[in-house]
C-alpha positions in Angstrom: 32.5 -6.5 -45.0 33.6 -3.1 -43.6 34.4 -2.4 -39.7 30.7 -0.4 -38.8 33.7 2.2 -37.6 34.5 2.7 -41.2 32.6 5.9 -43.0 32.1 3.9 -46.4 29.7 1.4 -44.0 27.1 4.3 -43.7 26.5 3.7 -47.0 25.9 0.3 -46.8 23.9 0.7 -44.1 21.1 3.1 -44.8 20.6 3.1 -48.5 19.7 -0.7 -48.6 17.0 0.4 -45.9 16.1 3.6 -47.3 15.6 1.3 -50.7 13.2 -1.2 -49.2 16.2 -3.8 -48.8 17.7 -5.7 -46.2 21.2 -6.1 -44.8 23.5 -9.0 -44.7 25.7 -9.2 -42.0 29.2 -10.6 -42.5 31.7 -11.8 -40.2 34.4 -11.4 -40.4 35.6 -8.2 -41.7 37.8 -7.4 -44.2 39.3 -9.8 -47.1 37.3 -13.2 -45.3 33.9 -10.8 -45.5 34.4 -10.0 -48.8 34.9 -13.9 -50.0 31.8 -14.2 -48.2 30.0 -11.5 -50.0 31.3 -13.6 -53.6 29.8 -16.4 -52.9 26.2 -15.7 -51.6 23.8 -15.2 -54.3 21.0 -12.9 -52.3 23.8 -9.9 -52.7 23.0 -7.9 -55.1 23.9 -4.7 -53.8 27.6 -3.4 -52.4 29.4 -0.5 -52.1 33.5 -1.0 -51.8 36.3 0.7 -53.0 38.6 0.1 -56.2 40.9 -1.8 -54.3 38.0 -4.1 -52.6 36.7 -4.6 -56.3 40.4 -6.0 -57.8 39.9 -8.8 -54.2 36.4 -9.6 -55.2 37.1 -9.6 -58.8 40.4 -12.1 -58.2 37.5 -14.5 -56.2 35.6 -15.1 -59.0 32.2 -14.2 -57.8 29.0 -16.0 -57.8 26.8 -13.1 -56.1 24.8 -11.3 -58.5 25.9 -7.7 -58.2 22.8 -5.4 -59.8 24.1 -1.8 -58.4 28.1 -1.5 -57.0 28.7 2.3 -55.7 32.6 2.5 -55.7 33.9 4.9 -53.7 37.3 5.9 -50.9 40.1 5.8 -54.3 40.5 7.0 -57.9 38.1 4.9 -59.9 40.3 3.7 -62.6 37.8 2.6 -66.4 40.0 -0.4 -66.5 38.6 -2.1 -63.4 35.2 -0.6 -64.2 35.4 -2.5 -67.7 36.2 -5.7 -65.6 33.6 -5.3 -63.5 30.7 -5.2 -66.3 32.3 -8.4 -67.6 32.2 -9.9 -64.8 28.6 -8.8 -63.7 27.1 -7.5 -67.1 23.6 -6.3 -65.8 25.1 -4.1 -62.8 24.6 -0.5 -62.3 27.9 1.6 -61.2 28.3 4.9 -59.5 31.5 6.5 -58.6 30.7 8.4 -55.2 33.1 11.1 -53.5 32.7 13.1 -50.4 35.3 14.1 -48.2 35.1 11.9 -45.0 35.7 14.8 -42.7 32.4 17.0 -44.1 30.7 13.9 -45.4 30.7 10.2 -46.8 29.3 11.6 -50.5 28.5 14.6 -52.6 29.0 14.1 -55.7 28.1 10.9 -57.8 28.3 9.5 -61.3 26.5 6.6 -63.2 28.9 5.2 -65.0 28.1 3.1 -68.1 30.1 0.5 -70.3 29.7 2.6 -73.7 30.1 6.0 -71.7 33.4 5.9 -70.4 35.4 6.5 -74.1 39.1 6.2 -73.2 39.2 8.1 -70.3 41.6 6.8 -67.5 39.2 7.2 -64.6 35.6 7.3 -64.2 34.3 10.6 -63.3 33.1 11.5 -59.9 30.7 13.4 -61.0 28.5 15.7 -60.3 26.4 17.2 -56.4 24.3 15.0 -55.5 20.5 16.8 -54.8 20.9 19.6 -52.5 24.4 20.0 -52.5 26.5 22.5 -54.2 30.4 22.3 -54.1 33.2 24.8 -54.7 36.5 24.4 -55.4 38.8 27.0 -53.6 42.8 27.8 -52.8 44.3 28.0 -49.3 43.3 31.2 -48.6 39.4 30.5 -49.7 39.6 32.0 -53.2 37.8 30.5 -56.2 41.3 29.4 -58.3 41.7 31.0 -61.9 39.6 29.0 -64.7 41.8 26.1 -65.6 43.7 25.7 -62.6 43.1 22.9 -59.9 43.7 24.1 -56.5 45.8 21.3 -54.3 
């Protein structure tokens, strides 16, 4: 349901192949491909952002999501708890990666019983092979404690 210009489509693209899947086109893009993604029962697997999950959540599904990888926004655990409502048996990981060095690095499985009262899911940690380091302007490693910005 995402332009194939889009980085969050490389996702969708490869990992259902890489998986031993197979891809359903949509057309249109956007908010029609998305109702169109609610209402077919063969899709099981998707990968949108927060604000694509409160669409498809407001169109009352009928697919039946088994893994969701959110990624693109903050990944807020009210929307996560809506989403295991609405789709008990699916499988969520928050994915983040800068778009200009790559789609995702870092990834976490989120669960229903894991997530506590935090305000957002975690993104996690590097995925295999990848190691991340946070650093200030001038490409120093900021004191313990303090996020760099």
């Amino acid at each position: 349901f995402s332009a194939l210009t889009f980085d969050l489509t490389v996702t969708s693209l490869f990992v259902p192949l890489l998986a031993g899947g197979r891809l359903v086109a949509i057309e249109p893009d956007g908010p029609s491909g998305l109702a169109e993604i609610a209402r077919r029962p063969d899709v099981n697997w998707c990968k949108a952002t927060p604000s694509h999950l409160e669409l498809l959540l407001r169109l009352e599904p009928t697919c039946e999501l088994r893994t969701l990888i959110v990624g693109g926004e903050a990944f807020r655990s009210r929307l996560a708890r809506r989403i295991w409502k609405a789709f008990p048996r699916v499988r969520v990981f928050n994915e983040y990666g800068p778009t200009e060095a790559v789609v995702g690095c870092m990834i976490h499985e989120a669960g229903p019983d894991a997530l506590g009262d935090t305000a957002d899911v975690p993104i996690g940690r590097p995925a295999p092979g990848v190691a991340l380091s946070c650093g200030t302007p001038a490409v120093n490693p900021p004191p313990l404690g303090v996020m760099s910005a």
